[in-house]
C-alpha positions as CSV (number, residue, x, y, z in Angstrom):
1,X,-0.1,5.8,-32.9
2,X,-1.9,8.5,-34.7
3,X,-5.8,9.3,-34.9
4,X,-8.1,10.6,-37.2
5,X,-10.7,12.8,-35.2
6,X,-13.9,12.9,-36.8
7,X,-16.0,16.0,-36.0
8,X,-19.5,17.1,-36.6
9,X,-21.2,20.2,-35.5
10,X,-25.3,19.4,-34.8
11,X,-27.9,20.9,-33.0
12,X,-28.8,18.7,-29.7
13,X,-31.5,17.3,-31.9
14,X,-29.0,15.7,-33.8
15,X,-26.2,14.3,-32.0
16,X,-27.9,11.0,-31.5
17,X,-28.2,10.3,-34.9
18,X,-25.1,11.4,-36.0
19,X,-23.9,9.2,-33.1
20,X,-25.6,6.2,-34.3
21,X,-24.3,6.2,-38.2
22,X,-20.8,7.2,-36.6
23,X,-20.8,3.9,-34.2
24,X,-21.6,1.8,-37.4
25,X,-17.9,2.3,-38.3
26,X,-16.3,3.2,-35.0
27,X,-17.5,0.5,-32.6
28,X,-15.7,1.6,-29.3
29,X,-18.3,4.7,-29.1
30,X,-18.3,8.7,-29.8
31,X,-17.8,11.6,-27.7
32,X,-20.4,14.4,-27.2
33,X,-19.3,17.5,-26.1
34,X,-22.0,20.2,-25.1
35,X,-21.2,23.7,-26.5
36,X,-20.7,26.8,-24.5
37,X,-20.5,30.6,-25.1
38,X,-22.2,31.3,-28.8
39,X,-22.4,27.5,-29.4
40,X,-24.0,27.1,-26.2
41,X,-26.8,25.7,-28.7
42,X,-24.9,23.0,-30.3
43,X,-23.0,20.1,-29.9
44,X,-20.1,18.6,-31.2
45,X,-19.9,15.2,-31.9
46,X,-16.3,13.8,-32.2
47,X,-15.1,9.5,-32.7
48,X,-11.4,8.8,-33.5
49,X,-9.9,6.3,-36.5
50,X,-7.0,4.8,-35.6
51,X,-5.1,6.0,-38.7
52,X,-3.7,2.4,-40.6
53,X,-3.8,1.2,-44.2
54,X,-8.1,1.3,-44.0
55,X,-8.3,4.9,-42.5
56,X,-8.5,6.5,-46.2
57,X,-11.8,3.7,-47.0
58,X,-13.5,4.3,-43.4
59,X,-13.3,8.2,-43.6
60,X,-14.7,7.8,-47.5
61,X,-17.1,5.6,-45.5
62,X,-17.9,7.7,-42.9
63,X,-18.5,10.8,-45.3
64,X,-20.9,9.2,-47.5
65,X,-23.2,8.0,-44.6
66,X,-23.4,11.3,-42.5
67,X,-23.8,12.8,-46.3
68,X,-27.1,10.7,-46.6
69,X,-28.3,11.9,-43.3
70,X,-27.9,15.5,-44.3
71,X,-30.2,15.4,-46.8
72,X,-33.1,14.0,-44.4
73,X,-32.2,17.4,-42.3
74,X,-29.2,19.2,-43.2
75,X,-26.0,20.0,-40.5
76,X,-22.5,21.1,-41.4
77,X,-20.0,18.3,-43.1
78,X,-18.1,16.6,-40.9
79,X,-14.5,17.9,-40.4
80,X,-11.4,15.6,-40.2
81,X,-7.5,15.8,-38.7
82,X,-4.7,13.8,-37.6
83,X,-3.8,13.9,-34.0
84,X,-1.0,12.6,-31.5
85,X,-1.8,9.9,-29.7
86,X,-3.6,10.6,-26.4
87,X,-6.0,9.8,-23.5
88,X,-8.5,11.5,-26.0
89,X,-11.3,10.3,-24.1
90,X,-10.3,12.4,-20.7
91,X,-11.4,15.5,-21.8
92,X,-14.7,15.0,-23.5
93,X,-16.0,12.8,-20.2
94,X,-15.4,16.8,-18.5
95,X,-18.4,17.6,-20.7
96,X,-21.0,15.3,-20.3
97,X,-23.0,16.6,-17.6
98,X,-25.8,14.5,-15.4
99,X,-29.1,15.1,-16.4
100,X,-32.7,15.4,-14.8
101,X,-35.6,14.0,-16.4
102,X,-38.7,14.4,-15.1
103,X,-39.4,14.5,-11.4
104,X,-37.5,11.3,-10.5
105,X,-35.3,10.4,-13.6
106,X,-31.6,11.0,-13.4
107,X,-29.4,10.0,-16.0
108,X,-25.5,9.5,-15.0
109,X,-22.4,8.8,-16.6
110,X,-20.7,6.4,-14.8
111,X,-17.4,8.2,-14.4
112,X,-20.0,11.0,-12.4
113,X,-20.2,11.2,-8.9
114,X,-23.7,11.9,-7.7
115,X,-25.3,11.8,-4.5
116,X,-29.4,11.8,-5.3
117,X,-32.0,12.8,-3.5
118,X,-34.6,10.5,-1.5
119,X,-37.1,10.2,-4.3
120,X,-34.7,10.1,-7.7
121,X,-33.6,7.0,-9.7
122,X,-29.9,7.0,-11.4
123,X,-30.2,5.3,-14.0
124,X,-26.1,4.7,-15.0
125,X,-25.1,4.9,-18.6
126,X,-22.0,5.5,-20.8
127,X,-22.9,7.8,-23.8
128,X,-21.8,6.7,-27.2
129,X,-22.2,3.1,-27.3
130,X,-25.5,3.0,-29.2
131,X,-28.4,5.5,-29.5
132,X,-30.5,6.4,-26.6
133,X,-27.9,8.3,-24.4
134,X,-31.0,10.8,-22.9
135,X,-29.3,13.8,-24.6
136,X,-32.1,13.8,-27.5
137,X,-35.9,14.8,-27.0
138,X,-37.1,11.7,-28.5
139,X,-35.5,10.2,-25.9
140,X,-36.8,12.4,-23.0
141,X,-40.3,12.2,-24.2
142,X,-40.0,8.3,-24.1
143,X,-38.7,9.3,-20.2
144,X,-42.0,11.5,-19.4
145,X,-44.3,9.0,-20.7
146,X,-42.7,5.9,-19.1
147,X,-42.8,7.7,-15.8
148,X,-46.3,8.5,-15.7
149,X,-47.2,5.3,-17.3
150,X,-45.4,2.8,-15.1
151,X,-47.2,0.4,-12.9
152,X,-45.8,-2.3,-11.0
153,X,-45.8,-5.7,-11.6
154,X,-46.0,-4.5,-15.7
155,X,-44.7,-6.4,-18.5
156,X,-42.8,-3.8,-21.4
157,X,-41.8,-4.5,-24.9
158,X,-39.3,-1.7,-25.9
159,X,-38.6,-2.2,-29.9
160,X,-35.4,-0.5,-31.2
161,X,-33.7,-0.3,-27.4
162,X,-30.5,0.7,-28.3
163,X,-28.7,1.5,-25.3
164,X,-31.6,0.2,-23.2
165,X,-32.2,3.5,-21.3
166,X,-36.0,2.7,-21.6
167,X,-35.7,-0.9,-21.1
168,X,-33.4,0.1,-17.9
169,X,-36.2,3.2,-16.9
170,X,-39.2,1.2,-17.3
171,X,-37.0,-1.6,-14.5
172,X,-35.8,0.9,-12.0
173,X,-39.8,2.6,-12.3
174,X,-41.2,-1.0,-11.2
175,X,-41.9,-3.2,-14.3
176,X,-41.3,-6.8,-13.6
177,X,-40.5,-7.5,-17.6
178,X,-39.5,-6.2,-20.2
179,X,-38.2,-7.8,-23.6
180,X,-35.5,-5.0,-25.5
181,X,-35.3,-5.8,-29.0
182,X,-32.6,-4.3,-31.3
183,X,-32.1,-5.5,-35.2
184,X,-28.1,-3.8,-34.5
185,X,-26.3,-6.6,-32.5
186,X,-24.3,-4.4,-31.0
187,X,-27.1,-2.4,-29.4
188,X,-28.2,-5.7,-27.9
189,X,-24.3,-5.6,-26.3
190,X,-24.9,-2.7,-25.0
191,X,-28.4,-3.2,-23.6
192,X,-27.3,-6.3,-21.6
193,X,-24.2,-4.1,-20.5
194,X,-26.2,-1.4,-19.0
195,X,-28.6,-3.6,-17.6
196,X,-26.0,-5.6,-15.4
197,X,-24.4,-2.0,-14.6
198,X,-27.7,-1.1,-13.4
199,X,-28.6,-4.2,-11.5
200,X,-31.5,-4.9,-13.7
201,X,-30.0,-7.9,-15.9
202,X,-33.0,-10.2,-14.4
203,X,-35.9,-8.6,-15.9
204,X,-34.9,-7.2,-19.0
205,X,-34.4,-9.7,-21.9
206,X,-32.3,-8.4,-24.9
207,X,-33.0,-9.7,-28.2
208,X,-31.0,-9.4,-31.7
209,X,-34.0,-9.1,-34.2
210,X,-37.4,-7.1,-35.2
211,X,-40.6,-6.8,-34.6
212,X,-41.5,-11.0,-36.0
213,X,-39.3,-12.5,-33.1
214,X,-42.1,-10.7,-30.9
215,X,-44.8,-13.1,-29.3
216,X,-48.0,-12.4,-26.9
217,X,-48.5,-8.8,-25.1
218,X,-47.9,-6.3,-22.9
219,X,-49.0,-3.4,-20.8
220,X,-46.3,-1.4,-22.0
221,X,-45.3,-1.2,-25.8
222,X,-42.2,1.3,-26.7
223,X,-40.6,2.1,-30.4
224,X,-38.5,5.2,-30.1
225,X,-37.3,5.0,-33.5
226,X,-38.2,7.4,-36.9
227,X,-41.6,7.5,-38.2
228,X,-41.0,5.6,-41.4
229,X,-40.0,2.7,-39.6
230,X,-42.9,3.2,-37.2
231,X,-45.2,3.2,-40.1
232,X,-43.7,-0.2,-41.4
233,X,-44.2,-1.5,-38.1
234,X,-47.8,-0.6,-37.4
235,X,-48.3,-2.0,-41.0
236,X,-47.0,-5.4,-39.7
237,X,-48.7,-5.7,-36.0
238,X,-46.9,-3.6,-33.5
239,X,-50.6,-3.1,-32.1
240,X,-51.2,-6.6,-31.8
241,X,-48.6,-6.8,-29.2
242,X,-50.7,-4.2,-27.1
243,X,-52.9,-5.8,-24.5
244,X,-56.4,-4.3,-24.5
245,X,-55.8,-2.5,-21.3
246,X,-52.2,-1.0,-22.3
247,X,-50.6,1.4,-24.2
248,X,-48.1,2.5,-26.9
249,X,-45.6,5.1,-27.0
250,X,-44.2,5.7,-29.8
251,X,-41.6,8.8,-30.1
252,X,-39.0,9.8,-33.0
253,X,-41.5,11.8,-34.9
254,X,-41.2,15.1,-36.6
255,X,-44.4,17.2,-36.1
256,X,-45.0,17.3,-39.7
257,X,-45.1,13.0,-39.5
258,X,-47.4,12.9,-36.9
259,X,-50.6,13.0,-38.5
260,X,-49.5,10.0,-40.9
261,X,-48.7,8.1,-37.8
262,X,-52.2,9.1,-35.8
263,X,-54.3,7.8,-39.2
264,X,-52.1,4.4,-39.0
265,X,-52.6,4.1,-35.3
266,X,-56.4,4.9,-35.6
267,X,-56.4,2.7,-38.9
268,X,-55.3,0.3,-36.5
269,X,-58.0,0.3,-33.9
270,X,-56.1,2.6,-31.4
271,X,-58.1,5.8,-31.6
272,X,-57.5,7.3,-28.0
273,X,-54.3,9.5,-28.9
274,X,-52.7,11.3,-26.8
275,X,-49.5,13.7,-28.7
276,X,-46.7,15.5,-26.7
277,X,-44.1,17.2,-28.2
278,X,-40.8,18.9,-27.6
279,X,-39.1,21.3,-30.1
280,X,-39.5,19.9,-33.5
281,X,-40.2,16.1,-32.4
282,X,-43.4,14.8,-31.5
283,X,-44.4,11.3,-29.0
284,X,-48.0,9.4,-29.6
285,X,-49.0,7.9,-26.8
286,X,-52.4,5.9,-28.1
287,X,-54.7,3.5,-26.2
288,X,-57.5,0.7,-27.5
């Protein structure tokens, strides 16, 4: 059989987005392969068509979504070729590296062999299945914050969990609960997958829906997802969820959003606002 490999060219800022609208049409997962030399800045993101009588209406697919995303922030059109068949997913597991978050936080794919240290937690994941592979700063921000935040015996709500990195952090750092909820029903796959790879599939709870399935509250609220969709969901309670003595973390806004997120929040009632940010991306973490 032949392939279609589907390339796009993005700054590490980037990849998990171009990840997520890629997985929409190619459910088995993307490749991200880290750049080196003068691209040492970059990343290329790659997922493979089998080429059959719908390959011509998928690619159309597949250019028209990543062409909407380019106009939120613009990155180089995709490129497209035709390829003998192979183990094409051999050499882009070579460039996925295992990566340190924090001061205990490791992140590893699960084909990597790593022996950590006394004090670390290896979290296990398989990049490309859904968004949240660590690789993004929205993501690592999310990290920081859950492990300083973190207490024992907490109960966590993590709203848009995608691969359920946070859901599987916020576990491994001690919570006791935690209720993932994804609106993308393959996200919720992959949550539950992780979880049981991770020994965690007792206390995480992985839901298909939004923010009205959502009942009572918690020490810990999470929503790594953009800022217009945090907007919408302040608008419709996510602070009610909050107990009175927790705190939200919110994460997936650009530094020029924050401010319209900060007035919401404060709007709200939750006017002790903590911000943290990392290149062009900005967390909230904001307290009653």
């Amino acid at each position: 059989m032949e392939w279609m490999e589907i390339t796009v060219t993005v700054d590490p800022e980037l990849a998990e987005a171009v990840s997520e609208v890629l997985c929409r049409y190619i459910p088995q997962g993307v490749a991200i392969e880290l750049g080196d030399g003068e691209e040492a800045e970059t990343v290329a993101v790659r997922a493979y068509l089998a080429v059959d009588e719908e390959v011509e209406t998928r690619r159309q697919a597949i250019a028209e979504a990543l062409w909407h995303l380019s106009q939120i922030r613009y990155f180089p059109e995709p490129t497209f070729r035709i390829i003998a068949d192979q183990d094409w997913t051999a050499g882009f597991k070579e460039t996925i590296p295992v990566l340190h978050i924090g001061q205990r936080l490791v992140i590893r794919p699960s084909w990597r062999e790593y022996l950590p240290q006394e004090h670390e937690i290896v979290i296990e994941l398989d990049p490309g299945i859904a968004f949240g592979t660590g690789l993004h700063p929205t993501t690592q921000l999310c990290l920081l914050a859950l492990e300083e935040l973190i207490q024992p015996g907490q109960r966590v709500l993590d709203m848009g969990t995608g691969t359920g990195i946070l859901a599987i952090a916020a576990a491994r750092l001690g919570a006791s609960e935690i209720v993932a909820v994804d609106n993308d029903p393959n996200a919720v796959v992959a949550t539950r997958h992780n979880a049981r790879n991770n020994q965690v599939e007792g206390r995480i709870r992985a839901l298909h829906g939004s923010l009205a399935e959502t009942s009572g509250s918690y020490d810990l609220v999470l929503a790594n997802i953009l800022a217009p969709v945090l907007l919408a969901m302040i608008a419709d309670g996510l602070t009610n969820r909050v107990k009175r003595t927790g705190a939200l973390v919110l994460s997936g806004i650009l530094e020029e959003q924050a401010q319209e997120v900060r007035a919401a929040l404060a709007r709200a009632g939750m006017t002790r606002i903590e911000q943290r940010q990392s290149g062009d991306w900005v967390s909230l973490i904001a307290r009653w």
